[in-house]
N, C-alpha and C positions, 0 to 999 in steps of 0.2 A: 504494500500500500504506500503510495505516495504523500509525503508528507510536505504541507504545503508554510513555506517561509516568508514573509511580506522583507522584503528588498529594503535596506536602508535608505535606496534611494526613491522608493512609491510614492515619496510626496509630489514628483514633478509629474506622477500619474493622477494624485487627487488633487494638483492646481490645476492640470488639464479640466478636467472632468467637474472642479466645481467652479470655473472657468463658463462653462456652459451657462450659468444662470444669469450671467452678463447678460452674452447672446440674447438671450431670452426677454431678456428687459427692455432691452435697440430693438427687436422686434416689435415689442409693446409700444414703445414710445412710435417706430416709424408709420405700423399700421393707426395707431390711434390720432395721431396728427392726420394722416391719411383722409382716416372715417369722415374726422369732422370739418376738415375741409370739401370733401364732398357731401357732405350731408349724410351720410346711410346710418338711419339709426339703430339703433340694438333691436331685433338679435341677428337685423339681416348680415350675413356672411361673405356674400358677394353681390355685385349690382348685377344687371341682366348685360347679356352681349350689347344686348343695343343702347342700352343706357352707356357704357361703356366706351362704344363705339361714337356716344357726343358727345362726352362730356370727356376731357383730357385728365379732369380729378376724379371722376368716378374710374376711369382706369387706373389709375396709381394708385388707388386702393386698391383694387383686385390684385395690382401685380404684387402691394406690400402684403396683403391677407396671403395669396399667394406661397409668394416668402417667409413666412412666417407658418406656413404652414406644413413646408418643405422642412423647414427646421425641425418642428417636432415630428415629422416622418423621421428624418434620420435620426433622431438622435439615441433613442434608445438602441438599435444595432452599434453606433455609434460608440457608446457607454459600455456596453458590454464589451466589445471588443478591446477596448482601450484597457479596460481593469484585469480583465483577461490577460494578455498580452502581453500589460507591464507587470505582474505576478515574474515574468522570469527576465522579461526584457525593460525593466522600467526606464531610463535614458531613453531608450530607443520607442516607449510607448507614449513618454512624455513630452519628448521634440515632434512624433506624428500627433500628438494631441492636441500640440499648442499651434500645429499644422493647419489641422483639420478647424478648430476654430477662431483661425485667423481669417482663415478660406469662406468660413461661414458669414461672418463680417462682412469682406467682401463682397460675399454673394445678396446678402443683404441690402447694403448701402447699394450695388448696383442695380438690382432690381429695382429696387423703392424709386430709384431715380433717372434709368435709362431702359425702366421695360426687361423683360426677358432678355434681350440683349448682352443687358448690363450685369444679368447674375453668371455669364459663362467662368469668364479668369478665378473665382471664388469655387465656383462648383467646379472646374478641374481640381484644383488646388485641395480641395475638402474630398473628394473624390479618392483622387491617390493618394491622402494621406489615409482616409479608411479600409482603402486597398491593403495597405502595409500594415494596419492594423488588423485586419479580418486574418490576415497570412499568419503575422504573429500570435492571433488568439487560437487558431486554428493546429499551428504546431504548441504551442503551451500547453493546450488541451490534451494534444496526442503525446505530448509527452509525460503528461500526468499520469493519463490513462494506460500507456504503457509503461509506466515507472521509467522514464530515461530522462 
């Protein structure tokens, strides 16, 4: 049985990871400035295509709810892999962490502000870093499971 040791260096794994609730705040604020510049009141979620299609601020809400909503799709595979990972690789899980939610930033501020467009350079960047991540939680795993 494999006996599992937290790395003295895990905390640049839990600055990644509680790093995330930032993220999550710039979303709040970007969609919420969004909403009320276009008017959508609570609890609508998105405007219709076509409202969308005239009004230039009812689209940049869509594209920050959007964004904001792409965040919390990833983020849980995200968190796992990362805590995963850095269990044997922590340097290595904490520099793709601090990767991956740089990326996300990014993706963020460009979307909110240049349309689907503007979230690519972030979401590559956020992309392969959870690439490297998934890799490393994926061998951590196998090597648990196999005692190696």
């Amino acid at each position: 049985m494999a006996t599992i040791t937290i790395p003295n260096e895990y905390g640049y794994v839990l600055l990644a990871a509680s790093s995330t609730a930032f993220v999550n705040v710039l979303h709040m604020i970007l969609t919420s400035a969004r909403r009320k510049a276009a008017a959508v009141k609570y609890p609508i979620a998105y405007v219709s295509a076509e409202q969308a299609d005239k009004d230039p601020k009812a689209y940049a809400f869509n594209c920050a709810q959007r964004a904001h909503a792409n965040f919390t799709e990833n983020l849980t595979p995200f968190l796992t892999a990362l805590l995963i990972s850095g269990l044997r690789y922590p340097v290595y899980a904490g520099a793709l962490g601090g990767a991956w939610v740089f990326g996300r930033v990014l993706f963020a501020l460009g979307y909110t502000s240049k349309g689907p467009q503007g979230r690519l350079v972030g979401g590559y960047l956020a992309s392969l870093s959870n690439l490297g991540l998934i890799l490393g939680a994926g061998y951590t795993a196998l090597g648990l499971a196999l005692n190696w």
